[in-house]
C-alpha positions in Angstrom: -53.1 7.4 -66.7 -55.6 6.3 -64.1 -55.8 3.0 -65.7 -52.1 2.5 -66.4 -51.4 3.3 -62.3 -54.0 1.0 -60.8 -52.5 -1.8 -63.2 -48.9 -0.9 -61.9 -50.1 -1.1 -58.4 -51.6 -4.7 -59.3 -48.9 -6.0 -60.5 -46.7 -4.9 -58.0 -48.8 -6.2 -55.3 -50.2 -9.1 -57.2 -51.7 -10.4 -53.5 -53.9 -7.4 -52.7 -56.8 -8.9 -51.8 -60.1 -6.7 -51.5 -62.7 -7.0 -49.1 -66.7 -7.1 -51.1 -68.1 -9.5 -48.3 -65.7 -12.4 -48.4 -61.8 -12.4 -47.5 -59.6 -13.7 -51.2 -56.9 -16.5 -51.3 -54.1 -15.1 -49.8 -50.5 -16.5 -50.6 -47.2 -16.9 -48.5 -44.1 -18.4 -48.6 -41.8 -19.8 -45.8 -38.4 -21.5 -45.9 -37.4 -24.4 -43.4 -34.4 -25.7 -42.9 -34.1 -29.6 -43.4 -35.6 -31.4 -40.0 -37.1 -28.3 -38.9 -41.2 -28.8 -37.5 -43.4 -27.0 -40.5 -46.3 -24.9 -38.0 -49.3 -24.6 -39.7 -51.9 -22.1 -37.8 -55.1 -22.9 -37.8 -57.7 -20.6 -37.0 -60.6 -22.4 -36.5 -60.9 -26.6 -36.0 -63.4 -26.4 -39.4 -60.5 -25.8 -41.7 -59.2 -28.2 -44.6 -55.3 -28.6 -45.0 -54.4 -30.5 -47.8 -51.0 -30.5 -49.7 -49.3 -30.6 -53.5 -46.2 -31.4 -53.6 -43.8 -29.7 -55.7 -42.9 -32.1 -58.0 -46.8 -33.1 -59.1 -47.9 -32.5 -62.3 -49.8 -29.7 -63.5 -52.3 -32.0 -64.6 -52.9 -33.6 -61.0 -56.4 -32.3 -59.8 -56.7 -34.2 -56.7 -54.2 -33.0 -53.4 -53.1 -34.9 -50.3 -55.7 -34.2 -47.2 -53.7 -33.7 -44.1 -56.9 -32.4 -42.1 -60.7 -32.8 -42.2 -63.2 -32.5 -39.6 -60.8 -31.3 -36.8 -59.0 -34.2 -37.2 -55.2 -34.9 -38.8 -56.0 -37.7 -41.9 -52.4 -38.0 -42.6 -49.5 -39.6 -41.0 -47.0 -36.7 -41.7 -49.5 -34.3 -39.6 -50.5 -33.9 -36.1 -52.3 -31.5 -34.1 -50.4 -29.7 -31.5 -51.7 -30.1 -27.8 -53.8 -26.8 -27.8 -55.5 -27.6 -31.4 -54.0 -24.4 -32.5 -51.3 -25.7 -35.3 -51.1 -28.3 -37.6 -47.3 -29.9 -37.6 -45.7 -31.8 -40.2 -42.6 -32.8 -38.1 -38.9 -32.9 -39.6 -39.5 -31.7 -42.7 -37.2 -33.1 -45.9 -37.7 -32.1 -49.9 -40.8 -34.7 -50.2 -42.6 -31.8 -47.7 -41.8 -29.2 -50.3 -44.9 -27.9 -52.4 -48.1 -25.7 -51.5 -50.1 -26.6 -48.1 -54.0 -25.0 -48.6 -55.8 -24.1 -45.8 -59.9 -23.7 -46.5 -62.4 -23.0 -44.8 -65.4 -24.7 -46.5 -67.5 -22.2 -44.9 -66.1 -19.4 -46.9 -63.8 -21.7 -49.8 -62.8 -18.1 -51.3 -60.5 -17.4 -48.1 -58.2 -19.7 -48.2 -54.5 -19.4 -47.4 -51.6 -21.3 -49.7 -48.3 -21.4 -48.2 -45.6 -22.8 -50.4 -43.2 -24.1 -48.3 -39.0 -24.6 -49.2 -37.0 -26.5 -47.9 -33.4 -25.7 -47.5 -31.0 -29.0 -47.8 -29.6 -29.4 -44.7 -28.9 -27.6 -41.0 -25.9 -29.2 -40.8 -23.2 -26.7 -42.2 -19.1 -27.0 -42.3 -16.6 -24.1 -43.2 -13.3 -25.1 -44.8 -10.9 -23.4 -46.5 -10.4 -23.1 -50.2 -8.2 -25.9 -51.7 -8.4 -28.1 -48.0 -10.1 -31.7 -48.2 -13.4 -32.0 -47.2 -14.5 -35.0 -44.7 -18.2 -36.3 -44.7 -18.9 -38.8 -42.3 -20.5 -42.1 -42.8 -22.5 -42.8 -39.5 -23.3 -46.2 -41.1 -23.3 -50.0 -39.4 -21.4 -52.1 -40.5 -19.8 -53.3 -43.1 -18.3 -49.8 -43.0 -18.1 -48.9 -46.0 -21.8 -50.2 -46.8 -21.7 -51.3 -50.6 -24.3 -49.8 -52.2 -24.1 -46.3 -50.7 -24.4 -43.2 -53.2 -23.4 -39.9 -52.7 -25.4 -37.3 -54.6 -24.9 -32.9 -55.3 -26.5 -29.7 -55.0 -25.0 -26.3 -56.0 -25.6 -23.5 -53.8 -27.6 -21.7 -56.4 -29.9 -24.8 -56.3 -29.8 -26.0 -52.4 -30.9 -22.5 -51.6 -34.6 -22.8 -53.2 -34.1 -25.5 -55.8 -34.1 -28.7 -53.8 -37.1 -30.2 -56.3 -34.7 -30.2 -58.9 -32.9 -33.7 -58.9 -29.0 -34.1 -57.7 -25.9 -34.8 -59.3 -25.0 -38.0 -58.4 -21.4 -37.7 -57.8 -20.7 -41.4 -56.6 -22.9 -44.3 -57.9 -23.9 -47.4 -56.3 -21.3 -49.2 -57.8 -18.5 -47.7 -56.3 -17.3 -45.4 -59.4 -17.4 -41.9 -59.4 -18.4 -39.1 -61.2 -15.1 -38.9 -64.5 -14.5 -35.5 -63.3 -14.7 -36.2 -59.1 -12.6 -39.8 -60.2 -9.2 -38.5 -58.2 -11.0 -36.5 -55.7 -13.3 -38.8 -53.6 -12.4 -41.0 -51.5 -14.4 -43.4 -49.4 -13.2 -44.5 -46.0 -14.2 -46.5 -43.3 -15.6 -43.8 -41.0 -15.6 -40.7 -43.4 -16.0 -39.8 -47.3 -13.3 -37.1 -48.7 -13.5 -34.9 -51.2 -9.9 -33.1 -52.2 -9.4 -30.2 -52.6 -12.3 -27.9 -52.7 -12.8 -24.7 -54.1 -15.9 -22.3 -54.4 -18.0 -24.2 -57.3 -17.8 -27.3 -54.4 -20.1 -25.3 -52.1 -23.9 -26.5 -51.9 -25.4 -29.6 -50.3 -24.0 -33.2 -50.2 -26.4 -36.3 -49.4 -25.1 -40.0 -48.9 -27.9 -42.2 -49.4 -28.0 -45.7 -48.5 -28.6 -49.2 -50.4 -32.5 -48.4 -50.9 -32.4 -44.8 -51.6 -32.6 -44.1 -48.0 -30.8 -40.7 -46.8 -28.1 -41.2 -44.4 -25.9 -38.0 -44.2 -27.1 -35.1 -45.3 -24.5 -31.7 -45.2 -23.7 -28.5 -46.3 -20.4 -27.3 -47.6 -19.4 -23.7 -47.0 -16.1 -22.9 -48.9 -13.7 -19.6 -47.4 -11.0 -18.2 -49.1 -7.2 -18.3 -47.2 -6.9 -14.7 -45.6 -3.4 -13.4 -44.8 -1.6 -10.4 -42.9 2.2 -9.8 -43.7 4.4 -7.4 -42.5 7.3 -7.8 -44.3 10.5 -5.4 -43.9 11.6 -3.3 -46.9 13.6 -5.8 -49.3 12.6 -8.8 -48.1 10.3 -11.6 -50.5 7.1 -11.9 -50.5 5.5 -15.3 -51.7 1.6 -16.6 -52.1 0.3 -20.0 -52.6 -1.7 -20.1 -55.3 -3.0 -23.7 -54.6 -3.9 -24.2 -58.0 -2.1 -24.4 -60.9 -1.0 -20.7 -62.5 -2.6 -21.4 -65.5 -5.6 -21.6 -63.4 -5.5 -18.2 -61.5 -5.4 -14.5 -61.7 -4.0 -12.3 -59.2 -5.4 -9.1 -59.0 -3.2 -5.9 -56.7 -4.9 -3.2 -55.0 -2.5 -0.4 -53.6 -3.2 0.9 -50.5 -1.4 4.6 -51.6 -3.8 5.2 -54.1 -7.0 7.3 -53.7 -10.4 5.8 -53.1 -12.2 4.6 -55.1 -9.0 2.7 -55.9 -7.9 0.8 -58.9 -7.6 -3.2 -59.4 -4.5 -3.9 -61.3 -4.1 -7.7 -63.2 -0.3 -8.5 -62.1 -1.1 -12.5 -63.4 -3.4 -13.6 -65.7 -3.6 -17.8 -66.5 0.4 -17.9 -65.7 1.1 -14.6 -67.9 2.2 -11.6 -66.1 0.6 -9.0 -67.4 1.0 -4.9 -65.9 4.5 -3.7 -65.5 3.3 0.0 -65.3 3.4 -0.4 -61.1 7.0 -0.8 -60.6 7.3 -4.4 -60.3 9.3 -5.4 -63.4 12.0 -8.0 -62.8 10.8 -8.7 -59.5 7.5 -10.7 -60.1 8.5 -14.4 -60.6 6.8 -17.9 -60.0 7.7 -21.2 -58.9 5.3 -23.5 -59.2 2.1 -23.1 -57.3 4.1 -20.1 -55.8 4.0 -16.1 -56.7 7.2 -14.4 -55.8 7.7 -10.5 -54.9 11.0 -9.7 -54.7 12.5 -6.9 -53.0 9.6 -4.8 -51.7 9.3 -1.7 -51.1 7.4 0.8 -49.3 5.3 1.7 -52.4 4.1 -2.4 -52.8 1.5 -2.1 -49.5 -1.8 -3.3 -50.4 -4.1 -6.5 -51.3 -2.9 -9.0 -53.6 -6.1 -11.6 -54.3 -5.6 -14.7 -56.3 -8.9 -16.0 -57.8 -9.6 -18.6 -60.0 -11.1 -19.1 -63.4 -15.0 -19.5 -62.3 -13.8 -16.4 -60.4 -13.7 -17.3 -57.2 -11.3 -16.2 -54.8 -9.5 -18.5 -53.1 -6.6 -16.5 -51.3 -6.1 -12.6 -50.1 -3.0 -11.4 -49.2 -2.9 -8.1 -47.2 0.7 -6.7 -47.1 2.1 -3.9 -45.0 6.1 -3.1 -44.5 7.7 -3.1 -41.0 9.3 0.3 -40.5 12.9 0.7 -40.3 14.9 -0.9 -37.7 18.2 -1.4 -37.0 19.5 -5.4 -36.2 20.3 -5.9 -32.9 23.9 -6.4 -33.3 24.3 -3.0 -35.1 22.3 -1.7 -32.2 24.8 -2.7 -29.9 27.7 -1.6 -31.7 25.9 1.9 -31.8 25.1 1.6 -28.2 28.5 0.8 -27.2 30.6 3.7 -29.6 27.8 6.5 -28.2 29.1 5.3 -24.6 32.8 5.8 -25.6 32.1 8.8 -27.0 30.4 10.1 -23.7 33.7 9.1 -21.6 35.8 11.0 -24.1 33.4 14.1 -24.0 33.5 13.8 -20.4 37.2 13.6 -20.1 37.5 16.4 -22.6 35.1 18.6 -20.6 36.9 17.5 -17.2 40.7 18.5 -18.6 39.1 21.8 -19.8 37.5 22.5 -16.5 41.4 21.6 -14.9 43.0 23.3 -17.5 40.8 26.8 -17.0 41.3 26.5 -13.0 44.8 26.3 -13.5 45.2 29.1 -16.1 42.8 31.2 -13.2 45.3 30.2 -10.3 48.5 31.7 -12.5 46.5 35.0 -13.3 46.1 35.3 -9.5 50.2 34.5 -8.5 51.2 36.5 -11.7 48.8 39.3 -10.1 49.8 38.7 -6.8 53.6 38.8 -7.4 52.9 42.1 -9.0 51.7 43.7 -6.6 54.6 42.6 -4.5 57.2 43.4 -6.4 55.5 47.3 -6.3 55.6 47.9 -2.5 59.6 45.9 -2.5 60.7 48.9 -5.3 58.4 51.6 -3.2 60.1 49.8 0.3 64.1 50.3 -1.6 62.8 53.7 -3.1 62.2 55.2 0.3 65.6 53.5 2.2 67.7 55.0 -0.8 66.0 58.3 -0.6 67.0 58.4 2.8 70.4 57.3 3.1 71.4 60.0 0.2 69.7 62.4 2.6 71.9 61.7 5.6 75.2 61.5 3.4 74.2 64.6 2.0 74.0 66.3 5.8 76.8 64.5 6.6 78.9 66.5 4.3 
């Protein structure tokens, strides 16, 4: 078991390097960006630098000296000011490969550094299915005959740049037979239509004698949408390619997490009708159709396309419900009515209950008269029968 650890450990760390008097080869790896300086350190003026590049053969025994006796030996190299750093300015793919620094003191401690070069520095962003524009910074004539225009993937520009390119557009003139209705050469810019993701990676335009010229990166970004839609409306995505080409996948934003991916169109077939959405999915075109939405239809709709992808997102949400204004009006204007009325009403029953108290009062009042009149009649009658009784 002690064996089968220490040979884990060793091949896990396969650049352990163990001190018995003398300091191993020790390797490292750095990635530059095309035109970038390459600083090598140096940490004595006694050192060797020499260079393979990447694409020698195995079989090559002998390496490029860039440094000997404190001194650079090669054009690409040049000491810095202080004598501290070796610099092989502007860097392109011919720099890529393993730089060696020895010491011939101690030829066991030497330091390799592979070095990568990453295509270009120049990098442009456009959206999935828009045109992309190169420009050709060239004298004239404009276009120069003779020019080529040559292709990395992404996968490849990345850590790959020793592998060759696809030439895209020859010296002749004539494209690539698939890229034969999509590039176009100008007299200030080269276009390619209508890009999607498998068009992102490096392009190079290289002159009559191999020369490079332009040199750029293409970065492709998929459309991103925010609808809010009122209930019933229609709902429609460009799919930019055509439906036979696409998929469009529906996330529903009332569904728990982690939530589900539903296929709604798969390569111009509709395909789930368990969500709801039968007889309202329809397509035009290079157009989707939702029909009718409802509250329930809130989520992602992403289209992506065959290589997978995605080249448009959709993120829908419903307005809440409200009233046009003109109904608003009308309401406003009935509810004002109805207040006058109300406040008539309450204003006649307010008249109406004075009134009735001002009769309870008179009724009362003449009541109360008409007592003391019959008491007042009572008392005269009472006496005159009591002097015509006397009188008798």
């Amino acid at each position: 078991s002690y064996i089968f650890s220490f040979f884990l450990i060793f091949m896990t760390h396969p650049f352990i390097t163990f001190q018995n008097g003398r300091r191993k080869t020790s390797e490292e790896t750095e990635t530059l960006f095309y035109g970038e300086d390459f600083h090598i350190l140096l940490r004595s003026l006694n050192v060797e630098v020499t260079f393979r590049n990447r694409t020698a053969p195995h079989s090559q025994t002998s390496d490029e000296p860039l440094m000997r006796g404190g001194k650079s030996v090669s054009e690409r190299a040049q000491l810095n000011s202080r004598l501290s750093h070796l610099i092989i300015e502007s860097v392109s793919e011919a720099d890529e490969g393993v730089y060696t620094v020895k010491d011939p003191a101690n030829p066991e401690g030497a330091r390799r550094i592979s070095l990568i070069v990453r295509d270009c520095s120049n990098e442009q962003t456009v959206k999935y299915g828009d045109n992309y524009h190169i420009p050709l910074d060239l004298p004239p004539p404009s276009p120069p005959p003779g020019i080529t225009l040559e292709y990395r993937p992404l996968s490849l520009e990345a850590t790959q740049t020793s592998k060759p390119a696809l030439v895209l557009l020859a010296a002749s003139g004539t494209p690539r037979e698939e890229y034969k209705d999509r590039i176009i050469v100008g007299e200030k810019t080269l276009t390619l239509r209508t890009v999607t993701g498998a068009d992102e990676g490096s392009y190079t335009i290289r002159g009559p004698k191999g020369e490079i010229k332009t040199k750029m990166c293409l970065n492709v970004r998929e459309h991103m949408h925010f609808l809010e839609l009122p209930q019933g409306k229609r709902m429609k995505i460009n799919l930019i390619l055509n439906s036979t080409l696409v998929q469009v996948n529906y996330t529903r934003s009332s569904d728990p997490a982690p939530r589900r991916q539903y296929v709604l169109l798969d390569r111009g077939e509709f395909t789930d009708a368990e969500l709801g959405f039968e007889g309202r999915l329809s397509l035009d075109g290079n157009v989707f159709y939702l029909d009718n939405i409802r509250g329930s239809d809130a989520g992602e709709f992403k289209v992506i396309d065959i290589l997978g992808f995605p080249s448009t997102t959709v993120h829908l949400e419903l307005k809440p419900f409200k009233l046009e204004k003109l109904y608003v009006a009308i309401i406003a204007l009935l509810g004002f009515v109805v207040f006058l009325l109300l406040a008539c009403l309450v204003s006649c029953l307010f008249k109406v209950r004075k009134r009735a108290k001002r009769n309870a009062a008179l009724e009362k009042l003449a009541k109360e008269d008409e007592g003391e009149a019959f008491r007042q009649v009572r008392k005269h009658t009472s006496g005159w029968f009591k002097a015509l009784n006397t009188k008798l």
